[in-house]
TIDRENKOL-611983 format. One record per atom (N, C-alpha, C): residue in one letter; atom name; x, y, z. Coordinates in nm, 2 decimals. Example, Ala and Ser with C-alpha at 12.3 -4.5 7.8 and 13.67 -1.06 7.14 Angstrom:
<pts>
PT   resn   name        u        v        w
PT      a      N     1.32    -0.57     0.78
PT      a     CA     1.23    -0.45     0.78
PT      a      C     1.32    -0.33     0.78
PT      s      N     1.28    -0.22     0.71
PT      s     CA     1.37    -0.11     0.71
PT      s      C     1.29     0.00     0.79
</pts>
This chain:
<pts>
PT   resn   name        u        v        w
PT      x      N    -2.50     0.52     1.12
PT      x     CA    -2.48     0.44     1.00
PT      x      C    -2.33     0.42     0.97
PT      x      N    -2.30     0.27     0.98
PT      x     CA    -2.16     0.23     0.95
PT      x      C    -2.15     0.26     0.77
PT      x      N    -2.04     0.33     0.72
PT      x     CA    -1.98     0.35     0.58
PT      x      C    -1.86     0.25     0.59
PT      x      N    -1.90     0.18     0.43
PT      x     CA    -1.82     0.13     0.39
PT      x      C    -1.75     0.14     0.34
PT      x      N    -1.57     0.16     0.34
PT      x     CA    -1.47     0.22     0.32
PT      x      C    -1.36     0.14     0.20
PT      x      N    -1.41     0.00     0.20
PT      x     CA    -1.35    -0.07     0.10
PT      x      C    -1.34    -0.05     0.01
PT      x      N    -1.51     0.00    -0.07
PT      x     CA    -1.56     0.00    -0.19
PT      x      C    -1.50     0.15    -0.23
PT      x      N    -1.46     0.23    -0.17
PT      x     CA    -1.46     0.38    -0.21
PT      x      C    -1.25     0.38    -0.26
PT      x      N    -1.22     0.49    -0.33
PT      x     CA    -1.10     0.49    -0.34
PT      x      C    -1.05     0.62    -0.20
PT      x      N    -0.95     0.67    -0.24
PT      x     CA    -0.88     0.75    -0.19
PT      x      C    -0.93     0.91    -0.22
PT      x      N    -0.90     0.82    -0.33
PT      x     CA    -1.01     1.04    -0.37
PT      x      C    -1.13     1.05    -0.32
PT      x      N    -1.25     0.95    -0.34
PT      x     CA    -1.34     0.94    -0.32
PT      x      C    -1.37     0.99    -0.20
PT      x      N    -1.27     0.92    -0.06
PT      x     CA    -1.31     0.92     0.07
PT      x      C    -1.27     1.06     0.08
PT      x      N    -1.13     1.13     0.01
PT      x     CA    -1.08     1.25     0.01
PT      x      C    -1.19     1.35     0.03
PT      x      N    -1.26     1.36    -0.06
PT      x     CA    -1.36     1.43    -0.17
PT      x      C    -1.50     1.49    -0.04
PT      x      N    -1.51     1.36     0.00
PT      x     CA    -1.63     1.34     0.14
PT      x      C    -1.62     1.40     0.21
PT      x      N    -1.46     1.41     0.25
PT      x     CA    -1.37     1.46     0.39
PT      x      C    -1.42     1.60     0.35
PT      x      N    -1.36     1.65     0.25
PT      x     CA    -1.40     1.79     0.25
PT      x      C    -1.51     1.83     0.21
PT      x      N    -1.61     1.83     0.14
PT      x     CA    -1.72     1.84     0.16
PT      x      C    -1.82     1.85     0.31
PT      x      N    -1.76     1.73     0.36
PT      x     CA    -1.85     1.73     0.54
PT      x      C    -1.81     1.73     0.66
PT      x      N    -1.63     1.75     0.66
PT      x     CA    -1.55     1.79     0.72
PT      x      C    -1.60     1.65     0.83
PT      x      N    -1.63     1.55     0.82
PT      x     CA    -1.68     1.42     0.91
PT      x      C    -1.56     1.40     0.93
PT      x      N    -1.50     1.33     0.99
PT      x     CA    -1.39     1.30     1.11
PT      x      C    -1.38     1.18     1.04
PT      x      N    -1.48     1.07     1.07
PT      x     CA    -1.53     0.91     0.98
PT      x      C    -1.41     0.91     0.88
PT      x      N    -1.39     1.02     0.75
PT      x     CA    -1.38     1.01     0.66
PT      x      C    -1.23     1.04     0.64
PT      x      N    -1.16     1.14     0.73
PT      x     CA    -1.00     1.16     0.76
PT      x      C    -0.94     1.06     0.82
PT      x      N    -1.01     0.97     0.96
PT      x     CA    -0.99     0.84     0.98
PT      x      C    -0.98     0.72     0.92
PT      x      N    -1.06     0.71     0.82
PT      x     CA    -1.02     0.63     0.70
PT      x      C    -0.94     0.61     0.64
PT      x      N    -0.89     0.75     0.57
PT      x     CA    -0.74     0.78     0.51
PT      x      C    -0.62     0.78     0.58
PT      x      N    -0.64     0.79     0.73
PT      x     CA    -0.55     0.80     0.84
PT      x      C    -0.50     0.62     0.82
PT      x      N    -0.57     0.55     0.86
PT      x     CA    -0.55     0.38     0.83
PT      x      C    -0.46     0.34     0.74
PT      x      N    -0.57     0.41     0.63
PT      x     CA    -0.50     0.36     0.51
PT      x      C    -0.36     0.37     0.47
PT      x      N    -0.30     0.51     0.55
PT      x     CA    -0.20     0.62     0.48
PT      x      C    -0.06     0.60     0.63
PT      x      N    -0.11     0.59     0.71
PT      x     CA    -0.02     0.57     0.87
PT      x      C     0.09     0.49     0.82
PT      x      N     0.06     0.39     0.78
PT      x     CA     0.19     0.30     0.77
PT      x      C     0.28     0.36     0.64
PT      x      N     0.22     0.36     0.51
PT      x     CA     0.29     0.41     0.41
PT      x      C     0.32     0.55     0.43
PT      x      N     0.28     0.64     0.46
PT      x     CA     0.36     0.75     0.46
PT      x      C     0.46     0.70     0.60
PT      x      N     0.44     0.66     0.71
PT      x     CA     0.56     0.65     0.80
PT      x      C     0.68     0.61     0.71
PT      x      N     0.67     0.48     0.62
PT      x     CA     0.77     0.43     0.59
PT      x      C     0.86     0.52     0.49
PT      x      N     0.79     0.61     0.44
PT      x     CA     0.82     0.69     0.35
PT      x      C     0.96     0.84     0.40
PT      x      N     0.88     0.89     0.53
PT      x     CA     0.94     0.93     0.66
PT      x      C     1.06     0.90     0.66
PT      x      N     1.06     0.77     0.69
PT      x     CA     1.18     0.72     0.69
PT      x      C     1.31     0.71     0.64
PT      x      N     1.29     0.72     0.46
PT      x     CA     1.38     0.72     0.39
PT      x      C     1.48     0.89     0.44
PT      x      N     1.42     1.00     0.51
PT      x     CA     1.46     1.10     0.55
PT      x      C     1.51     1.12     0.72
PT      x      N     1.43     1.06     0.81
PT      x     CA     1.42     1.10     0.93
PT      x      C     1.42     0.97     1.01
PT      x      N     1.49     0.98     1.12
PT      x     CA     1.43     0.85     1.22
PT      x      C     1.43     0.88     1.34
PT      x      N     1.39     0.79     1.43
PT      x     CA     1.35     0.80     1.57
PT      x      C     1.21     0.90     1.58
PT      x      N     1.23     0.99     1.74
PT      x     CA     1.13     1.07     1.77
PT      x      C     1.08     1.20     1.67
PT      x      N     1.20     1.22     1.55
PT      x     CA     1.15     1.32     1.45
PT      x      C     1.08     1.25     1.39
PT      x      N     1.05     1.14     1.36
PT      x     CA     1.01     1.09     1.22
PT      x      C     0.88     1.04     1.26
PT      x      N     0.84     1.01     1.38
PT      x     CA     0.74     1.01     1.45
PT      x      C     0.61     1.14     1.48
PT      x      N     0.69     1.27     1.50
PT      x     CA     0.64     1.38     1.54
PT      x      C     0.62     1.41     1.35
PT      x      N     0.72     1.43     1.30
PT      x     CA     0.68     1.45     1.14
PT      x      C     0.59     1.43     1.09
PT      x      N     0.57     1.30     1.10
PT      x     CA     0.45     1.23     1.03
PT      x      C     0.28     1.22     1.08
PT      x      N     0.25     1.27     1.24
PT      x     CA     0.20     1.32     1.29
PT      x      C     0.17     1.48     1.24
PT      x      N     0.28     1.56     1.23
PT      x     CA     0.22     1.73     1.16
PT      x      C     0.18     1.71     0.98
PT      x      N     0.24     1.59     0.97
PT      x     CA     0.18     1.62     0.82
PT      x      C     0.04     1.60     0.82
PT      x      N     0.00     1.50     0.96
PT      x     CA    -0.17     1.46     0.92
PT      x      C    -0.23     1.61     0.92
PT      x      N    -0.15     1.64     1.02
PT      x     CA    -0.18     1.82     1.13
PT      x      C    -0.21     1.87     0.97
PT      x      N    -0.11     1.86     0.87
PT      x     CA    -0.16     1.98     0.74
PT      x      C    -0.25     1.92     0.65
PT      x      N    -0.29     1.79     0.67
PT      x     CA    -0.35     1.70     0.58
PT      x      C    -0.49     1.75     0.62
PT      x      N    -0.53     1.75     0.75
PT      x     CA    -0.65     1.84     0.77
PT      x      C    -0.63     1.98     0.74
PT      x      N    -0.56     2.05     0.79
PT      x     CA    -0.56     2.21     0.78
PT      x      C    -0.55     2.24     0.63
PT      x      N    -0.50     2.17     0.58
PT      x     CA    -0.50     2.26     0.43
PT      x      C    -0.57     2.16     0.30
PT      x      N    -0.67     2.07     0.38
PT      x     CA    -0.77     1.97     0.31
PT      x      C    -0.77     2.01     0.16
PT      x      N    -0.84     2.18     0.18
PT      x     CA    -0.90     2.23     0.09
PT      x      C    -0.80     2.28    -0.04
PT      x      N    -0.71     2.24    -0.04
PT      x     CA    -0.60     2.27    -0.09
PT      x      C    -0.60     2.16    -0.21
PT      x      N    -0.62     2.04    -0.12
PT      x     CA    -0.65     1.89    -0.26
PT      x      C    -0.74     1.94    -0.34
PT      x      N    -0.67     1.91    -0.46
PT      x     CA    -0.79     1.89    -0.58
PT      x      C    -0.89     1.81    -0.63
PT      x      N    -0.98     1.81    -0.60
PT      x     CA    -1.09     1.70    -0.63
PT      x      C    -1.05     1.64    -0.78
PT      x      N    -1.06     1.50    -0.77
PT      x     CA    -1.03     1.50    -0.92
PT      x      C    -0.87     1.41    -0.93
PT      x      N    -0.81     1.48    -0.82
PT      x     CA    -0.67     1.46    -0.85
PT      x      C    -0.62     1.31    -0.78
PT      x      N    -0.52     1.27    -0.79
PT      x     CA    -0.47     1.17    -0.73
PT      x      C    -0.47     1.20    -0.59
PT      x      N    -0.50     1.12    -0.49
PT      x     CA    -0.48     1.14    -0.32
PT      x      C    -0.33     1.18    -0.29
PT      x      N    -0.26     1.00    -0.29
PT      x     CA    -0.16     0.96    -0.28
PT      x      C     0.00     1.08    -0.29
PT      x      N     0.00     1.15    -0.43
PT      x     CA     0.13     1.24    -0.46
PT      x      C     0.06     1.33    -0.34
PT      x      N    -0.02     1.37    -0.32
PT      x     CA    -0.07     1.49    -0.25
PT      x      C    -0.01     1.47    -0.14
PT      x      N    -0.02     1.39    -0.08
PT      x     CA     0.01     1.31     0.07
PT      x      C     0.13     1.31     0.12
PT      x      N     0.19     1.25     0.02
PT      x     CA     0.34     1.17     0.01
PT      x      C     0.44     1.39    -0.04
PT      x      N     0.33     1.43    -0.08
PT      x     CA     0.44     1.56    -0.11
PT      x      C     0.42     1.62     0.03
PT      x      N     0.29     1.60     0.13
PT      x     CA     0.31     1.66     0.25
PT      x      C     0.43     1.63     0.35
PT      x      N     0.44     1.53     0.31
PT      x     CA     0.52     1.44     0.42
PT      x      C     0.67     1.48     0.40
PT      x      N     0.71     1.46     0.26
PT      x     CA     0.82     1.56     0.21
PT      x      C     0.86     1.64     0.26
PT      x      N     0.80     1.76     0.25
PT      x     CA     0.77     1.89     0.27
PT      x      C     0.85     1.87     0.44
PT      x      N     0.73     1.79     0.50
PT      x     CA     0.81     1.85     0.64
PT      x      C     0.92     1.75     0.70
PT      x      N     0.95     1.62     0.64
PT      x     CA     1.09     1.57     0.69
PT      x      C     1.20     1.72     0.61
PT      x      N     1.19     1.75     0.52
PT      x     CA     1.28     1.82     0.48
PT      x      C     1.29     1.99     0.56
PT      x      N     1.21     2.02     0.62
PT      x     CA     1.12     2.10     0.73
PT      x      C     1.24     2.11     0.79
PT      x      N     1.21     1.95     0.91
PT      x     CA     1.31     1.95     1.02
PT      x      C     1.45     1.91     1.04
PT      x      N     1.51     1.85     0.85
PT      x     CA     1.62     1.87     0.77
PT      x      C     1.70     1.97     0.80
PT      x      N     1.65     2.07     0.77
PT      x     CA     1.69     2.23     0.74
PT      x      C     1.65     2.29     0.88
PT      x      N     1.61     2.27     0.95
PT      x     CA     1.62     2.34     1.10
PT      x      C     1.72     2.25     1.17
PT      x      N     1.73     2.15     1.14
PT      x     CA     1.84     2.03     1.22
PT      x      C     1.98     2.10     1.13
PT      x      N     2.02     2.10     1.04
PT      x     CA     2.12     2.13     0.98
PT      x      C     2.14     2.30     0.99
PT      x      N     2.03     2.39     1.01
PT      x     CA     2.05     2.50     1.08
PT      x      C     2.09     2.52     1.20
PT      x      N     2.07     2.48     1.24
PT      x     CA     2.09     2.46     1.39
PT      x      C     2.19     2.46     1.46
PT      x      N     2.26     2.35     1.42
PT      x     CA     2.42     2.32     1.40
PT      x      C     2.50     2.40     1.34
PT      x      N     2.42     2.47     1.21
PT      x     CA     2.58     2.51     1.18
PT      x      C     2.60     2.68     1.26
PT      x      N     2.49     2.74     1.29
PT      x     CA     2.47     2.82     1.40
PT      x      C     2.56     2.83     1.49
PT      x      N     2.52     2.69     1.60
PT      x     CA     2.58     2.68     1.69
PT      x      C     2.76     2.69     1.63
PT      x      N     2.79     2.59     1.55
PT      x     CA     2.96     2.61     1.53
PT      x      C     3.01     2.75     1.46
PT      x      N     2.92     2.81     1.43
PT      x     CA     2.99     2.92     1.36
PT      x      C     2.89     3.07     1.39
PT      x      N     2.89     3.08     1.55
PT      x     CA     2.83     3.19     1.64
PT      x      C     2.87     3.31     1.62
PT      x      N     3.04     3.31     1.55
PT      x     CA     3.10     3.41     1.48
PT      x      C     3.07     3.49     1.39
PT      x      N     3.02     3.44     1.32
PT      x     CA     2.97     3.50     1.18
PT      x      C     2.85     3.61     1.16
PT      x      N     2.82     3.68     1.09
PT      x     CA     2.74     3.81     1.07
PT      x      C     2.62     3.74     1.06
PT      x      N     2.57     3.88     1.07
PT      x     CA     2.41     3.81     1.06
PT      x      C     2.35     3.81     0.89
PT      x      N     2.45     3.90     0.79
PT      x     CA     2.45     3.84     0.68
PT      x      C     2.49     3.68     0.62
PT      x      N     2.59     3.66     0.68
PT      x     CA     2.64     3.54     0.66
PT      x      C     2.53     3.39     0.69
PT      x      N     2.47     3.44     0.77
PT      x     CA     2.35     3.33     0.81
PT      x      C     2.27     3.28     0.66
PT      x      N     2.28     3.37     0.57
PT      x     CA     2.17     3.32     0.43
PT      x      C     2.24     3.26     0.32
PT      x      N     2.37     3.26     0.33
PT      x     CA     2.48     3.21     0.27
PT      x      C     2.48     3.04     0.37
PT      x      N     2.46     3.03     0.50
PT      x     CA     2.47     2.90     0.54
PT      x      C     2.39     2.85     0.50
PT      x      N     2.22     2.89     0.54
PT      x     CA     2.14     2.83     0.48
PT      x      C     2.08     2.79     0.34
PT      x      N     2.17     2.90     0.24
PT      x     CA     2.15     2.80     0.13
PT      x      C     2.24     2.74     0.09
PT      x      N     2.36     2.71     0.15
PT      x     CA     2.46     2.60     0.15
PT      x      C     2.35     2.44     0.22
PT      x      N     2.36     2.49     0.29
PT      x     CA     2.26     2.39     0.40
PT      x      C     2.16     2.31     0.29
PT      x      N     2.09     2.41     0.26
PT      x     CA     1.97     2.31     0.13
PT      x      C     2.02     2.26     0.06
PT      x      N     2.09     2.31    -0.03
PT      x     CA     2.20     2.28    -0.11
PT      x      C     2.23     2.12    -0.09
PT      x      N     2.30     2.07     0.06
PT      x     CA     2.37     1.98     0.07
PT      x      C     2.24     1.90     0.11
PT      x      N     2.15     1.95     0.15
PT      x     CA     2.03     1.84     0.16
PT      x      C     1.97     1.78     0.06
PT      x      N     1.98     1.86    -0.03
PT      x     CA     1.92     1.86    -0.18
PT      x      C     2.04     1.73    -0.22
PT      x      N     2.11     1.80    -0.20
PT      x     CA     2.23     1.70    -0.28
PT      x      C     2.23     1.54    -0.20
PT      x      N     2.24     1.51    -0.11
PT      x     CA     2.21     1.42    -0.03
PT      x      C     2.08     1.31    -0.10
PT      x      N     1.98     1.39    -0.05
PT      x     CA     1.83     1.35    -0.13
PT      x      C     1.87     1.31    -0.22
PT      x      N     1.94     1.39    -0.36
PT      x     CA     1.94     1.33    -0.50
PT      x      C     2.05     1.20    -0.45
PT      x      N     2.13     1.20    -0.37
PT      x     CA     2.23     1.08    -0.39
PT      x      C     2.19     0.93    -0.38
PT      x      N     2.06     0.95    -0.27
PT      x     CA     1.95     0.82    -0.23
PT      x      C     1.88     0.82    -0.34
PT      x      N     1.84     0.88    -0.44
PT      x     CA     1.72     0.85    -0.53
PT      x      C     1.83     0.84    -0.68
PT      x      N     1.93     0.87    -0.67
PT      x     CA     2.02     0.85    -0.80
PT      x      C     2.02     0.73    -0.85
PT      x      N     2.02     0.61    -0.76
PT      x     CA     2.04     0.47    -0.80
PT      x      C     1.92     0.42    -0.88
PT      x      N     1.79     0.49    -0.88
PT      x     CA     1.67     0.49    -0.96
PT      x      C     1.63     0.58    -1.04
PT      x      N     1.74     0.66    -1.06
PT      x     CA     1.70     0.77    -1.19
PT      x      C     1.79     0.70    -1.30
PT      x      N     1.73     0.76    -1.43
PT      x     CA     1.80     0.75    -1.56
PT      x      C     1.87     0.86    -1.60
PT      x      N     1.97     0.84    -1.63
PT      x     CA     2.08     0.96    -1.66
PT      x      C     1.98     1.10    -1.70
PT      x      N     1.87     1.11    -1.80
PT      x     CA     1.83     1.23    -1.82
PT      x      C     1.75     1.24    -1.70
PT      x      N     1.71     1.18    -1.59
PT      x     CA     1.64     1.25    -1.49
PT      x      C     1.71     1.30    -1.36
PT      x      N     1.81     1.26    -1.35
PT      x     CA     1.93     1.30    -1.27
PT      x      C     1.97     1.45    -1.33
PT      x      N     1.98     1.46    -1.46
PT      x     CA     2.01     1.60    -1.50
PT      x      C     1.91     1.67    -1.49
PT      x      N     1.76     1.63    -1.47
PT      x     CA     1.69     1.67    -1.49
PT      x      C     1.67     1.78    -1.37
PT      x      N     1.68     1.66    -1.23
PT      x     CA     1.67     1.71    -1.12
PT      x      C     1.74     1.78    -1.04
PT      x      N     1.91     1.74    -1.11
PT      x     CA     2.01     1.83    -1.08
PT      x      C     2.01     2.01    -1.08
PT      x      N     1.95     2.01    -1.23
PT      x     CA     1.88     2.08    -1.27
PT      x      C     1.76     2.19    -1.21
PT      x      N     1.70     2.13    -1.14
PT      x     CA     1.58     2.17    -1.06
PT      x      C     1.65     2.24    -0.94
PT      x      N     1.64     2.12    -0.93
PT      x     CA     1.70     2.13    -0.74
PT      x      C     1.81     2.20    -0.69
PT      x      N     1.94     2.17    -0.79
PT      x     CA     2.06     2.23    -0.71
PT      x      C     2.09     2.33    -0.79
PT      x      N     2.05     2.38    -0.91
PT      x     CA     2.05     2.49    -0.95
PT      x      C     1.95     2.59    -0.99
PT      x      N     1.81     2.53    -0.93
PT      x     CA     1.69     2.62    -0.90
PT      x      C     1.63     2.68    -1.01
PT      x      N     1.66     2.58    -1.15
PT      x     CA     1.60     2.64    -1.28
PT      x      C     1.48     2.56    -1.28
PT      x      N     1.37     2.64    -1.33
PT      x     CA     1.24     2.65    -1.37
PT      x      C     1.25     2.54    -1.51
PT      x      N     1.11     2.51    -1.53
PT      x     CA     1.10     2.44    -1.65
PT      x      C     1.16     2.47    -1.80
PT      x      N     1.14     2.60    -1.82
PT      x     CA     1.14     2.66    -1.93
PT      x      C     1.30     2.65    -1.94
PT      x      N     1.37     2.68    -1.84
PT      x     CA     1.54     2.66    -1.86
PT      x      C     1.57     2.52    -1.87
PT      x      N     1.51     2.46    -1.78
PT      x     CA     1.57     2.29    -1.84
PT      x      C     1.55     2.23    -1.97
PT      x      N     1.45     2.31    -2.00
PT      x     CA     1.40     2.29    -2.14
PT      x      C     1.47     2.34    -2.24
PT      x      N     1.52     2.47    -2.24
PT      x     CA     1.61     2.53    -2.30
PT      x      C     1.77     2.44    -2.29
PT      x      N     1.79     2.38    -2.18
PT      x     CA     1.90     2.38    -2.15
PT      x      C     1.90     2.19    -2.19
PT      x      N     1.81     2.11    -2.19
PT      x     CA     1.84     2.00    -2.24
PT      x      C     1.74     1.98    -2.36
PT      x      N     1.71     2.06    -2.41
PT      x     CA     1.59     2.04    -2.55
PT      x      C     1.52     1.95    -2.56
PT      x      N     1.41     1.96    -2.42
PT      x     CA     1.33     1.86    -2.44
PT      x      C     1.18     1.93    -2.42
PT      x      N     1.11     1.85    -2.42
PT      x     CA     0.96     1.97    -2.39
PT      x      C     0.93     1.95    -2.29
PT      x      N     0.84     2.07    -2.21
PT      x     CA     0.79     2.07    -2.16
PT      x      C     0.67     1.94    -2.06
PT      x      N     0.64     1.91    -2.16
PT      x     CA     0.54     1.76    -2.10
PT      x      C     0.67     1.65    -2.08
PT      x      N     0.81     1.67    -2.16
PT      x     CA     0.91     1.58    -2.13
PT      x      C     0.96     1.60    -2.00
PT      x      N     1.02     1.73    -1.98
PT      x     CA     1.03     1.74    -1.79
PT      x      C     0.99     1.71    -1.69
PT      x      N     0.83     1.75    -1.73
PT      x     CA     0.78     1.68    -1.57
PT      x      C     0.74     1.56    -1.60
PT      x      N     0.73     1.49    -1.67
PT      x     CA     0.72     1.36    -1.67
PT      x      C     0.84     1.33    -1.61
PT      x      N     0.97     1.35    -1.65
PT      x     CA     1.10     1.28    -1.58
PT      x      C     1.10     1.31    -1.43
PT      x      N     1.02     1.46    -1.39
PT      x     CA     1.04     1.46    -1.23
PT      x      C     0.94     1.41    -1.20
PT      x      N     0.82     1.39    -1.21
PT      x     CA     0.71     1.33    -1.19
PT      x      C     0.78     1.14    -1.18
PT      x      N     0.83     1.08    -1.26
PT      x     CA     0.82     0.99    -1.29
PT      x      C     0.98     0.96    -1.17
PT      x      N     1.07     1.05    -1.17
PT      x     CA     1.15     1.06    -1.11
PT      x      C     1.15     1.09    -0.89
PT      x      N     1.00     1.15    -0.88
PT      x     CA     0.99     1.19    -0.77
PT      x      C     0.91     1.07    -0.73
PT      x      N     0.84     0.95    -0.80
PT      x     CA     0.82     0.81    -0.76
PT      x      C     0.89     0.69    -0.73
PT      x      N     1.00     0.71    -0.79
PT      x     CA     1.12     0.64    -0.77
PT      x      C     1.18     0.65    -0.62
</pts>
């Protein structure tokens, strides 16, 4: 029995997938999702990384299926896997290197590079998505990201609420 994949959304086929673990139904989203998440890849990674990347995200898109929320939007779910591991091989690329040039150093010293390292990736990332943030979401994210405060501090710290925050990074992590 041929299914018809037009009529269904994203969650819908999602929903299927785990429920009957059918292959039919991760190949559908695979179609759908191959080209847009690649291109998305991209804004991070290129060549043979950005290729193998986007390939392990499908790798977790089955392995941690059950992780999606029924209910929820497909798409952020997807697009946050794919994140997740360009930024992965970000931080093992930029570890890597700074290793190699600086072989001298303690073996304490190594957690001091690496969160310099994120740090500058973090910072990087915000500098490509700055040209589409609005002044409070840049603080917002600055916030987040390069100084590792939780909601409740940004909240505190720009007096906005709660449902005001993640809407800015929500609305800011679409940008």
């Amino acid at each position: 029995m041929k299914i018809d994949f037009t009529q269904m959304s994203d969650e819908q086929v999602m929903e299927l997938y785990q429920k009957t673990n059918d292959d039919c139904y991760f190949n559908a989203l695979y179609v759908r999702y191959i080209s847009r998440l690649t291109n998305y890849a991209h804004k991070f990674l290129q060549g043979p990384d950005l290729e193998d990347t986007v390939s392990e995200a499908f790798v977790c898109l089955i392995r941690f299926k059950d992780t999606y929320i029924p209910g929820s939007k497909f798409s952020p779910w997807a697009y946050t896997i794919v994140k997740n591991k360009c930024l992965e091989v970000l931080r093992k690329k930029r570890n890597f290197q700074q290793i190699e040039e600086t072989s001298w150093l303690t073996e304490s010293s190594f957690d001091l590079i690496k969160t310099m390292c994120i740090q500058e990736i973090i910072t990087e990332i915000l500098s490509i998505v700055d040209m589409h943030l609005s002044d409070q979401q840049k603080e917002i994210f600055k916030l987040r990201f390069l100084k590792e405060m939780d909601n409740p501090e940004i909240m505190e710290i720009t007096g906005l609420t709660d449902i005001a925050v993640r809407r800015s990074l929500n609305e800011g992590r679409k940008s």
